[in-house]
N, C-alpha and C positions, 0 to 999 in steps of 0.2 A: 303181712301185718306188722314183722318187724321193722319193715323197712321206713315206715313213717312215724314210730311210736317213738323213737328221740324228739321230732318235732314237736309234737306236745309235751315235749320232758322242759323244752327252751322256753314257752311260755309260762311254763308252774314253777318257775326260779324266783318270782318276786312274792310268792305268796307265804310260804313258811319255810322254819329252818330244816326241817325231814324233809321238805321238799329237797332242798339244797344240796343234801348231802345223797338223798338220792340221787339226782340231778349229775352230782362229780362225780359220782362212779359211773354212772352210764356213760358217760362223756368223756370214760378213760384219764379222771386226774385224780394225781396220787396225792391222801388226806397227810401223809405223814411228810412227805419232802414239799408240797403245795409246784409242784411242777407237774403243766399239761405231757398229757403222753405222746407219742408221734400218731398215732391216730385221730387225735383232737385238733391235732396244731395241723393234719391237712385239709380234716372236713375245715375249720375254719378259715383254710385260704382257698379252698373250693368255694366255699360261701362270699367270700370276696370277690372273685374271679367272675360268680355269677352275678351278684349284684353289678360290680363293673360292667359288665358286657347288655347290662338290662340297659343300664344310664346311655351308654356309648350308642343303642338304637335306639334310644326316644332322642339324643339327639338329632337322629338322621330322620326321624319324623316331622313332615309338619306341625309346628307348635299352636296348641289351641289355645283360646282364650281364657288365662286364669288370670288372678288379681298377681298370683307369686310371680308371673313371668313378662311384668312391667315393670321390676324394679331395674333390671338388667338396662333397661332403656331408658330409665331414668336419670339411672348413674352415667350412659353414654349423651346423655344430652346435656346433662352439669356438667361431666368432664367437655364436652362441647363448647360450653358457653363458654369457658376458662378461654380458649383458643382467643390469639391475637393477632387483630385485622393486621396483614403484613404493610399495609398501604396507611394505615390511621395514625394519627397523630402523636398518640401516647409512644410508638414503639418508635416512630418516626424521632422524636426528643430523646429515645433513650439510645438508640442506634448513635445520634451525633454525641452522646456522652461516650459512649464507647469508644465510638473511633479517638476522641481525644484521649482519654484514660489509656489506651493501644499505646497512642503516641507517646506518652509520659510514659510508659511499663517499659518501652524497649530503648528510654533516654538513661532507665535506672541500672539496667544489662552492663553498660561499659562501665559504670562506677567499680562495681568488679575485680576490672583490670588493674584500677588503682590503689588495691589492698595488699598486694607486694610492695615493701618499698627496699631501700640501698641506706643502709646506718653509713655513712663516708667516714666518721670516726673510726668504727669499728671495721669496716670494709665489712659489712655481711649483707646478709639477705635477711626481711623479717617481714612480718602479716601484720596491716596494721588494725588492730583490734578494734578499734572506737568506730572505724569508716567501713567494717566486717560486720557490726551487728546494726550499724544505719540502714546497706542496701540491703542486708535479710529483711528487717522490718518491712521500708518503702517496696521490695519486689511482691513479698506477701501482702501488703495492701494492696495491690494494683491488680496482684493476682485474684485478689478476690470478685473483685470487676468481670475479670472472666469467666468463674466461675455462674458470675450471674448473670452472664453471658450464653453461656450454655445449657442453664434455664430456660432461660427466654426461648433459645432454639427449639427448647423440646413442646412449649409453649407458645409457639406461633405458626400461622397457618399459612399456606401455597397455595399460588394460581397456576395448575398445572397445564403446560405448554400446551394441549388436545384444548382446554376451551377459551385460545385466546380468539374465536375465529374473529369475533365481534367486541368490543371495548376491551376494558382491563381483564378478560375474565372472573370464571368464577375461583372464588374461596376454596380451599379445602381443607375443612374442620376436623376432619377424620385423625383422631389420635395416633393412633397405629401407624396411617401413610405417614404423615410427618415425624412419627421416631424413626420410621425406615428411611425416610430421606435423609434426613441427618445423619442417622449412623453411617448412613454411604455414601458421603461427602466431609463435610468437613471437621468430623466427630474426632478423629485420627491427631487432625494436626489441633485440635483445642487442647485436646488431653496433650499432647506432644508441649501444648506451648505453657499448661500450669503446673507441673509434674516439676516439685521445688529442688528439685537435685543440686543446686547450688547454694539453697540455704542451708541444707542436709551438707554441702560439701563446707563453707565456709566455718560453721557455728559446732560442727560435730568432728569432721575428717581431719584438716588442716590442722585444727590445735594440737593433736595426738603426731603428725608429722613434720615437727621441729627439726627434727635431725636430717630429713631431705626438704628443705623449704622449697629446692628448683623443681624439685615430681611435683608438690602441692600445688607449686604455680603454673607448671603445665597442665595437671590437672583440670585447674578451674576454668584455664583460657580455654581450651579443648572442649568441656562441658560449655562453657558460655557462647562457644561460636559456634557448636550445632544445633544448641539448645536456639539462637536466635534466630535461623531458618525459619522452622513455624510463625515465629512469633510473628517476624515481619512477611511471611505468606498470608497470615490470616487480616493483615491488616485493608488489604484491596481488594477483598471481596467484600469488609465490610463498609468500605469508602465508597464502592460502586452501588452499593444497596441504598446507601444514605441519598448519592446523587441521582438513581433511578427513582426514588419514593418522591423525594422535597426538589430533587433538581440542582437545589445547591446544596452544599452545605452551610457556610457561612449567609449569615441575612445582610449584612453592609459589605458594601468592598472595602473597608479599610479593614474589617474583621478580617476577609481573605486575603489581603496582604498581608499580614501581622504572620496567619497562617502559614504561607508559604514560607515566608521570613525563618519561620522555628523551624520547620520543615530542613531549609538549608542549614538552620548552626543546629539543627539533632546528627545529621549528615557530618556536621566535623567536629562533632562532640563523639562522636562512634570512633571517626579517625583518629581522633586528638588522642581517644584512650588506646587503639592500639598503637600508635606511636608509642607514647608512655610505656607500653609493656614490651616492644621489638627496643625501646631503649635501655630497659634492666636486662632485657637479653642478650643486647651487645655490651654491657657494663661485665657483665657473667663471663663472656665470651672471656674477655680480657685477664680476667681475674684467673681461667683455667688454661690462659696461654701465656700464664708465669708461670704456674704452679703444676703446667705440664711434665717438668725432667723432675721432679721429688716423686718418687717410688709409691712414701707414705698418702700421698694428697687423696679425699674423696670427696666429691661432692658435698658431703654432707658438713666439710670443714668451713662454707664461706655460707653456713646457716648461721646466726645469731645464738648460737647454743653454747654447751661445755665441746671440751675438748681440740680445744684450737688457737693457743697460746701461740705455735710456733708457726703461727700462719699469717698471723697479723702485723708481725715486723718484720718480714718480706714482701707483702700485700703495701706496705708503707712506705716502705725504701725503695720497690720499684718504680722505676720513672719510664713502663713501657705502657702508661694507662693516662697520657695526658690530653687534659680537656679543652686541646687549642684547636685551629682551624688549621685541617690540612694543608693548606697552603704556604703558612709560617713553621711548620713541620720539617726540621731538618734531619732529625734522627731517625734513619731507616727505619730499626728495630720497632716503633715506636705505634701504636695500635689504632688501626683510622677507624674511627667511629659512622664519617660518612654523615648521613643529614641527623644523626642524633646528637652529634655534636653539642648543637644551643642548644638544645635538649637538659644536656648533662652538663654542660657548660652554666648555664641560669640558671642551675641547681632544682630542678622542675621534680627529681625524684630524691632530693637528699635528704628532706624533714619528711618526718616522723610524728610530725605531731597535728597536720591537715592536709584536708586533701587537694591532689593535685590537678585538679578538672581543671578549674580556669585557668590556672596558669597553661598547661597545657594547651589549651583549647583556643588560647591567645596566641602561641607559639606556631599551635595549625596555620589559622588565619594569615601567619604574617609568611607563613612558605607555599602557600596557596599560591600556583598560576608563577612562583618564581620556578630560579634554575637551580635544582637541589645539585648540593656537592656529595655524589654518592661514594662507598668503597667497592670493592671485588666483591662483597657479600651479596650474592643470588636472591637472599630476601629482599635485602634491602634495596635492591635493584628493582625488582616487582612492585615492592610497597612506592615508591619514587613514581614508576611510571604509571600504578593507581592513583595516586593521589594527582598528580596533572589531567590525566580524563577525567575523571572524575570532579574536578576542582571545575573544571571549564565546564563539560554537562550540566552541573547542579548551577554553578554561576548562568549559564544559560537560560536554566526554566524558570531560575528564582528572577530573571530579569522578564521576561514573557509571562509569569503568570503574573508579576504584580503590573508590569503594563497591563494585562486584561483585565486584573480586577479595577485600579486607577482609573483608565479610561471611561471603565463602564459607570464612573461619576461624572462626569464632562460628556456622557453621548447626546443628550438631551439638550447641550446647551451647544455643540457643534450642531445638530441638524438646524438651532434656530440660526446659528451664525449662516448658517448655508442657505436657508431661505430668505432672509435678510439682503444675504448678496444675489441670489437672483431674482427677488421685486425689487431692489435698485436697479438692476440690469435692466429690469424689463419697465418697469416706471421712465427709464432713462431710453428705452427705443421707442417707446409711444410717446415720447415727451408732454408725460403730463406737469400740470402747471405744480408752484410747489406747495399750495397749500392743499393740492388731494395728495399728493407725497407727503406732506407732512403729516393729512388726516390716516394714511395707511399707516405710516410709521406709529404712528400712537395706538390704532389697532390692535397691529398685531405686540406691541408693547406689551398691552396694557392684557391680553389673551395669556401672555405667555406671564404674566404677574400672576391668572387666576390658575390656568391648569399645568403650567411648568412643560409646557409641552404634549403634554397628553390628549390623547381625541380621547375625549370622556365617552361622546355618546358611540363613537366606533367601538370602544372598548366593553360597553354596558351591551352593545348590542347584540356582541360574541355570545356572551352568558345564557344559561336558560331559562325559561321565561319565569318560573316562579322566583328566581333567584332575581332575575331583573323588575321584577315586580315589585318585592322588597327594598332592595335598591333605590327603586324610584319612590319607593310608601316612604322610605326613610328621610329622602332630599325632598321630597314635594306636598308631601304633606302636610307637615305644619305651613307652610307657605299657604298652602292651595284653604287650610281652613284659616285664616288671618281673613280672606275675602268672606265677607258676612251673605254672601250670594250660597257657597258650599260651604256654608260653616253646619248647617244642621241635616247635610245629606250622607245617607246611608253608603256604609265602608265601601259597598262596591263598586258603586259609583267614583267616590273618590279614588278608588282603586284604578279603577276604567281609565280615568281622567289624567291619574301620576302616571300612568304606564306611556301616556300616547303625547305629556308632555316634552317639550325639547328647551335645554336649554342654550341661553343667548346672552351675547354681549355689546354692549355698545359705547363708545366713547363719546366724551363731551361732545355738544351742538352738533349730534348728529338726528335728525329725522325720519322716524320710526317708521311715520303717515302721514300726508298732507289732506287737506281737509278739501275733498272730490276725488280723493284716488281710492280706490276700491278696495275693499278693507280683508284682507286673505290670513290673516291670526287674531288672537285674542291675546296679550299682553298680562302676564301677573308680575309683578315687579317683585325682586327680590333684596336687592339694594341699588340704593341709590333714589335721584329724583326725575322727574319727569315733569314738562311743561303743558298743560293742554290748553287750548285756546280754540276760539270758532268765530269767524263774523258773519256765521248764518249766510253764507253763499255770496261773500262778496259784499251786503249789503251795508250803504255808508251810513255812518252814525252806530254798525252794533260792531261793538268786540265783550267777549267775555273771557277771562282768563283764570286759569286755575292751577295748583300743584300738586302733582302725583305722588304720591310715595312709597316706602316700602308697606305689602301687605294690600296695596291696592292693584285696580286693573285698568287697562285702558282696548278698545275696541270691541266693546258691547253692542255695536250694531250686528257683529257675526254670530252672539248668543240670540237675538233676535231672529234673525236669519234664520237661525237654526231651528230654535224651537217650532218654528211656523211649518205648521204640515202641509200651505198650499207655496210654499218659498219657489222662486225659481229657481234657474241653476246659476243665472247673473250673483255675484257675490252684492251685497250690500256697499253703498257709499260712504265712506267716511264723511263725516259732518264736523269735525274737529282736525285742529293741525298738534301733533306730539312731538316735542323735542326732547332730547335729553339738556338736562341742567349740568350734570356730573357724570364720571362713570356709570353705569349703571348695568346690574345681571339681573336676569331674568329667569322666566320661562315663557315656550310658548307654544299655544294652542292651535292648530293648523287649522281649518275652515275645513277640510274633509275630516279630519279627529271628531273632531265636532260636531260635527253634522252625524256621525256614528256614532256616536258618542249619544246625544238626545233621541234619537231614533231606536236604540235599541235599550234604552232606563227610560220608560213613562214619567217615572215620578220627578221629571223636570219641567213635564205639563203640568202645573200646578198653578192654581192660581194665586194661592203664598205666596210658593216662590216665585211668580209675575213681578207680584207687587213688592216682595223684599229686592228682588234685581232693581224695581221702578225708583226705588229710594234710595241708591247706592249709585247708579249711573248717572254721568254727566252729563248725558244727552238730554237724558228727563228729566235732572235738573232743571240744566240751562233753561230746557223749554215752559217747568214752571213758574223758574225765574219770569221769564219773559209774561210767560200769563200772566202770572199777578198782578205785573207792572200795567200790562194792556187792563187789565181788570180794575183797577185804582184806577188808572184814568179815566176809564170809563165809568167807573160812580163817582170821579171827582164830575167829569161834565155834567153826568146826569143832576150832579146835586147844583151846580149852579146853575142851571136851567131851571130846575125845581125853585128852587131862590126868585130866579126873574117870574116867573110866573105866579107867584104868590104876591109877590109887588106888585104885578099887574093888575093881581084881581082885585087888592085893597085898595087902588086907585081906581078900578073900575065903581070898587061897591060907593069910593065917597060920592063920586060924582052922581051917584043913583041918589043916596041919601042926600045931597042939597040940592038947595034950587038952583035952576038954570041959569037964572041974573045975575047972583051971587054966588061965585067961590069960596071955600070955607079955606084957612089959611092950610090946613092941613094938605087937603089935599093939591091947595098949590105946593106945599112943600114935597108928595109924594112925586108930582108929575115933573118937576123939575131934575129933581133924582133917577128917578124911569128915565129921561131923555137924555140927563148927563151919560148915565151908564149904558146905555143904546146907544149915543153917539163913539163915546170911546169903547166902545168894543167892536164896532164896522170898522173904527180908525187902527184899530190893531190888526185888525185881518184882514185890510185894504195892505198894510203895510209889509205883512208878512210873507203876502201872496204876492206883493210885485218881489221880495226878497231871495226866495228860495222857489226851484219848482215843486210839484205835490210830491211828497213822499211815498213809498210803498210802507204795507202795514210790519210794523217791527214785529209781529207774534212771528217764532220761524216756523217752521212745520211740525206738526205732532207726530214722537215718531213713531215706527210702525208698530203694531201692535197684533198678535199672532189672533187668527180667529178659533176657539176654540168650541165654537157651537156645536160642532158637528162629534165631539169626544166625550165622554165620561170621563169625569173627575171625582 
């Protein structure tokens, strides 16, 4: 009974205050010190211990369905969304920010070196203050870059190597995988490359060690050159990501020349500055190879500080620190500088009051690829024949990468030089005459004016098909509805129609189709003019002639063709001759496109659209033309026929109405008339007919016209 009656003691705690205080005593806590006893304090870590181990196996249970244990998955599919496509465009722009911001953070590193400088007045050593809190600023800018850099890492998703079997692979969203892969790659050297140790050393350490200025300056060069290993490690994986995602980096080539360009003077802006610092080192040297035989001498005396009165007019008076060229060097004794000479000679490290990059960095340039005059110093032996390999390597690729990028502006216009020379070559072993030589050359001219070279439709045809669909909705579309034939037909159709379009070009007086050759496209003009013309099969006395233009079509006997559900497989005749007037681009319509094209969209059986194509084409023009004309003539005859025969009959009736004996003057005057105009009208058609032989009838043929009895409409 005891053994459970605390439990109900733990639930009567909120009810009353006797409660409570019974409650503490049973539960072993004392009223007067308010501290639990050790009997309290282990049931309650028993009580914890079970609870924990309840949680710990519904863990291990399969989890049922409650409302509580979807937020978990809620939260893991927003954190999901956050994740960024490694391949997409947003991380793609911000990666090539990177990699330049890289580029500038480790141009900031050697400024640095140039925070030592040489008082020559004073012969000391000093920090120069103004060009000390510049690079702290500009490093910590840049370093901020990377820290949103390493965001983004923990923020962006992998296609891991197991699903590349097929395309790009897939994605991996999963939060967790992608902090573990980072942390276990390149996490080490980011941290290694923002970890500000040299702002912390310049702005905080240095000031306080005035009295050893040479530790401060070894110090910092020491931190700044293993601190630059990461920097410039992390920079070609991220240049490699950039060129795997986009391919290039830069979008013009003149961009990636410019590129490589900085690329080469970052390369001797790095140099330039440790030259500048191996040349305060060999200034130092000198200075502690006077002031070697004084007992008193310590390094801390050729600082810029107190305590060194008796340093400076020996430092001044000796003449074993001079700034000539070994070769004019007569005095043994006298301290060989070796290639920092011009260095310390053009005074590159004696002011104090700017800095010394470009000077420097001019001084590179101009010992670049010469023959440095070195001394016995082992460093400066090393640094001599770095700078020679390395002066050639980098002049090397900086010659090879801007030929690649250069060239690849001029490839386009060598492949046409090189075609040019071989349809000369080959024009010139068929010896054609020189006005088809002169029609090719205007050609391929006038081709390589519209696409610079590019096979549009080889390149469109790579693509996948909705993407070329578009494509083609985009170029042929508004073209294809300018013709009032597809101007009020439904998207798909038109769809149908821009996809199996091709486009074309033709040069002045060239002919498209001559009028009996068999008509194998349908022509939508897109600029330029066109000629059409017909004399009806030859026949003398007809020509009609007309002009194309933009927005129109020519070869509507193969829409004809087409639409005809009993058509043969014979293509249709051309009834018209089509020149070009001008340049002219197009598109065009194939005779099988098309014939696929009506066969599989009903709604171009239409009798509408019959009769909107009947009023738009020139065929059925023409041939109305011609009818009317045959039609006027033919009620001009009829009516003068009608004419004579009503004359007839009024002479007929006078003669009825007089007598026989006597003529009445009228209708002498009728008959006279009758006979004049019956005699001159034999005399006209006696004259004509020995003139000319009989003509055929000028109506030309009706053209054909699709039977659609047999179809609902």
């Amino acid at each position: 009974m005891n053994a459970w009656e605390p439990k109900f003691v733990r639930f009567e705690d909120w009810r009353s205050t006797s409660s409570e205080q019974e409650s503490s005593v049973n539960n072993g806590y004392n009223e007067r010190k308010g501290m639990p006893s050790v009997g309290a304090v282990l049931k309650s870590i028993g009580r914890k211990l079970e609870s924990g181990s309840e949680k710990f196996k519904n863990l291990r249970k399969p989890s049922t369905v409650h409302p509580v244990s979807d937020r978990p998955k809620e939260k893991l599919a927003s954190r999901r969304s956050n994740i960024l496509d490694p391949q997409g465009r947003t991380l793609e722009k911000w990666n090539k920010i990177f990699v330049i911001t890289c580029v500038m953070a480790i141009s900031v590193d050697p400024l640095f070196f140039y925070i030592p400088v040489i008082n020559d007045k004073e012969k000391c050593l000093n920090l120069d203050g103004t060009l000390r809190i510049t690079t702290s600023v500009l490093r910590t800018f840049f370093d901020l870059f990377y820290i949103l850099r390493i965001i983004f890492q923990f923020r962006t998703g992998f296609i891991a190597p197991s699903t590349r079997v097929f395309g790009r692979g897939e994605v991996n969203n999963n939060p967790v995988a992608i902090m573990k892969r980072y942390l276990s790659s390149y996490f080490i050297i980011d941290i290694l490359s923002i970890i500000p140790i040299p702002q912390v050393l310049v702005l905080a350490v240095t000031p306080k060690m005035k009295s050893s200025p040479f530790l401060a300056k070894d110090l910092l060069k020491y931190v700044i050159l293993v601190q630059y290993v990461p920097r410039l490690l992390r920079i070609w994986p991220l240049f490699r990501e950039v060129t795997r995602t986009s391919g290039i980096l830069t979008e013009t080539a003149w961009a990636g020349a410019a590129f490589n360009l900085g690329l080469y003077m970052l390369a001797s802006h790095v140099v330039g500055a440790n030259w500048y610092m191996l040349s305060v080192e060999s200034e130092a040297r000198c200075w502690r190879k006077v002031m070697e035989n004084d007992r008193d001498f310590k390094d801390s005396y050729l600082g810029c500080g107190p305590n060194r009165e008796f340093v400076i007019p020996l430092l001044r008076k000796n003449t074993t620190c001079p700034f000539i060229d070994p070769d004019q060097n007569q005095d043994p004794n006298a301290f060989d500088f070796g290639i920092f000479n011009d260095a310390l000679e053009s005074s590159v490290n004696m002011t104090m009051t700017k800095p010394k990059a470009i000077n420097s960095l001019i001084l590179f340039y101009s010992s670049v690829g010469q023959n440095l005059k070195t001394s016995t110093y082992i460093v400066e032996i090393l640094f001599a024949i770095f700078i020679a390999i390395a002066g050639l390597v980098l002049f090397a690729l900086l010659i090879g990468n801007m030929q690649k990028y250069l060239q690849s502006t001029t490839v386009r216009v060598e492949e046409m030089r090189v075609k040019r020379r071989d349809a000369e070559r080959w024009m010139s072993h068929r010896m054609l005459p020189e006005r088809l030589r002169d029609r090719v050359r205007r050609y391929e001219q006038y081709k390589w004016q519209q696409n610079r070279g590019v096979e549009e439709e080889a390149l469109i045809r790579t693509l996948p098909k909705d993407l070329r669909r578009d494509i083609k909705r985009h170029l042929c579309l508004a073209l294809v509805k300018k013709v009032p034939i597809f101007e009020k037909m439904d998207e798909q159709l038109l769809d149908a129609m821009c996809d199996r379009l091709k486009p074309v070009l033709y040069t002045e007086k060239s002919y498209i189709v001559r009028e009996g050759d068999p008509v194998d496209e349908m022509l939508f003009v897109m600029r330029g003019n066109l000629a059409s013309m017909t004399t009806n099969g030859g026949r003398t006395g007809f020509f009609n002639y007309t002009v194309l233009e933009a927005g129109q079509f020519c070869g509507e006997e193969l829409l004809t063709w087409a639409l005809d559900p009993h058509s043969s497989t014979n293509l249709p005749t051309s009834t018209r001759t089509v020149e070009t007037i001008s340049e002219v681009e197009a598109f065009a319509l194939m005779a099988d496109d098309l014939k696929f094209v009506a066969s599989q969209f009903r709604c171009l059986q239409n009798k509408q659209l019959q009769h909107t194509f009947r009023y738009y084409s020139m065929q059925w023009k023409t041939w109305a033309a011609c009818f009317i004309q045959v039609a006027w003539r033919r009620y001009w005859k009829k009516k003068v026929e009608r004419q004579l025969r009503e004359a007839e009959d009024r002479l007929q009736g006078a003669f009825v109405n007089e007598d026989e004996s006597s003529l009445s003057l009228g209708a002498t005057i009728y008959a006279s008339r009758f006979a004049a105009n019956a005699l001159r009208n034999l005399r006209e058609n006696s004259e004509r007919n020995k003139r000319m032989p009989q003509r055929l009838p000028l109506l030309p043929p009706k053209p054909a016209e699709p039977d659609f009895s047999t179809q609902e409409h």
